[in-house]
C-alpha angles and dihedrals in degrees: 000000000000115000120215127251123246101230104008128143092226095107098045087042092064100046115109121266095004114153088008104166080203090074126104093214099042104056088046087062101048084050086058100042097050090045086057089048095056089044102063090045087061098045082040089054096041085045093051086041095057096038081057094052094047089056092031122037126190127208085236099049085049091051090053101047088048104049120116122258128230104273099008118123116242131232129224110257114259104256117261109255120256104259104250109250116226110205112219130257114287107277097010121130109214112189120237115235099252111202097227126188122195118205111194128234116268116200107243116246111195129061105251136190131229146187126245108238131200115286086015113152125193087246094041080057100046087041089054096053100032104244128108113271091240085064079065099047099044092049092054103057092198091064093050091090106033107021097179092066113101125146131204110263090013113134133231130194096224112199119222094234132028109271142095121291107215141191108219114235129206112285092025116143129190097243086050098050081055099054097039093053089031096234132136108265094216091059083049102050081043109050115108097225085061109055099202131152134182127322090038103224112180120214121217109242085028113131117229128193107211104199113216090006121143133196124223116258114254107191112211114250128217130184106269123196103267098183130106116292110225113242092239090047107127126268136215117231082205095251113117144193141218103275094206137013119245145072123319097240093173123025123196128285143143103300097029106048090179138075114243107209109196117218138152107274111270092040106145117257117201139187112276096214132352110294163153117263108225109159129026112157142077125310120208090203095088098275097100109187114029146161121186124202132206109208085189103236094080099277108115128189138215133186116171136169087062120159092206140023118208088182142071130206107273099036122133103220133183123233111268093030116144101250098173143308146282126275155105129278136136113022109353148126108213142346106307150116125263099192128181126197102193129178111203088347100304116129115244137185110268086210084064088058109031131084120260105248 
């Protein structure tokens, strides 16, 4: 015998036309119901939404709740805080940023001319206006002899590349001022400085700029001892010594195949190895006083410039024997040694022979 349910939806189960979709009423009711339904899930989700917010903000919500609204006035921003400055650890060096603008390098165009300053060299000039120091010498006629001559105020035509200036002579061509300087003659006929246009008719008196031409080397002479050299006369070993003491104010290059030592004037100057004298006098090529030694085994000395001369032509002397004494005579700018080492009568560089001090 079945007992019935407190509660249980039997008996309004089995009563006819519950739940009847077919009924007017009661389909008025489930649409209620499920309306109500939907409702509370909204105001649930925009309730869970802003509970998130408040724990949660976003930059955009922020933008949007502080916008400004149609017709309200609006208010100066608050001042951005002033970023905490944190000092550095005790004894340490921070760098400051340093706003920096580098301006590159343009070539320069024009022929200038410049003033000798005090402490200029021919190779501190050419360095400073990036050409070789031959390209000044060859463009100052007056230094192409003796290129370490440079006087204070004096003034020097400085080319804007390396190269020969030139003064064109009767009969020159184009294709002959190339060969002779052995440059290219289409880097001549196009160069700016020279204004030149086909067919390339050179005008005597008309200076050229030969980009990238050189001049043959012409070493000075002097008038050497040509007599006979006594067998006991005294020879070099070939290893030499410094002549003077001082500073190098000028090394050896192309157009100054020689080392200058500058010293105060009277500094002893002695023989750099054992040798012949061959030469002591004066020299009219610019040397003044000079005094040339043969170390008889092809090596041959000169010091020139001296103040004094303690030899004469035809003297044995030992190496490191006082020979004379600093000055400066010929053509010089101040007290100091112009001194040669040659082999067979070639120029070479003394540094390649001295000791290192």
């Amino acid at each position: 015998m079945s007992r019935r349910r407190s509660g249980s939806l039997a008996p309004l189960a089995s009563r006819p036309g519950w739940l009847s979709l077919g009924s007017p009423s009661r389909r008025r009711a489930r649409r209620s119901l499920l309306g109500l339904f939907a409702l509370s899930v909204f105001v649930g989700l925009l309730a869970g939404t802003a509970f998130w917010l408040d724990r949660h903000p976003l930059p955009l919500w922020d933008l949007v709740l502080a916008a400004p609204r149609a017709g309200a006035p609006t208010a100066e921003p608050p001042p951005l805080p002033a970023p905490a400055y944190k000092a550095p650890p005790s004894g340490m060096l921070i760098r400051a940023a340093l706003a920096q603008t580098e301006i590159p390098e343009r070539p320069r165009l024009e022929i200038i001319t410049y003033t000798v300053q005090p402490g200029d060299t021919v190779h501190a000039i050419a360095k400073k206006f990036g050409i070789s120091p031959e390209t000044v010498v060859w463009a100052n006629g007056d230094l192409e002899l003796h290129p370490d001559i440079l006087k204070i105020g004096q003034e020097l035509v400085i080319l804007p590349v390396s190269g020969v200036y030139y003064q064109v002579q009767e009969g020159d061509t184009l294709e002959a001022v190339a060969k002779k300087f052995k440059a290219d003659p289409q880097a001549i006929a196009t160069y700016h400085l020279n204004h030149l246009s086909p067919p390339y008719t050179l005008t005597p008196g008309q200076m050229l700029v030969i980009p990238g031409g050189e001049k043959p080397y012409v070493p000075r002479r002097v008038h050497q001892y040509t007599g006979p050299i006594p067998a006991d006369a005294s020879k070099g070993t070939g290893a030499f010594g410094w002549p003077v003491s001082g500073r190098i104010t000028q090394i050896f290059w192309n157009l100054h195949r020689a080392v200058d030592i500058g010293a105060p004037a009277g500094t002893p100057v002695v023989a750099a190895d054992s040798g012949f004298v061959v030469y002591a006098g004066w020299d009219d090529s610019g040397y003044g006083n000079l005094i040339i030694l043969d170390h008889g085994n092809g090596y041959v000395t000169l010091y020139a410039h001296l103040a004094e001369m303690f030899v004469s032509v035809g003297q044995s002397v030992a190496k490191g024997t006082r020979i004379g004494s600093v000055g400066s005579t010929g053509n010089s700018t101040g007290p100091h040694l112009h001194f040669e080492i040659r082999y067979h009568d070639v120029q070479r560089n003394p540094l390649g022979f001295l000791p290192v001090r």
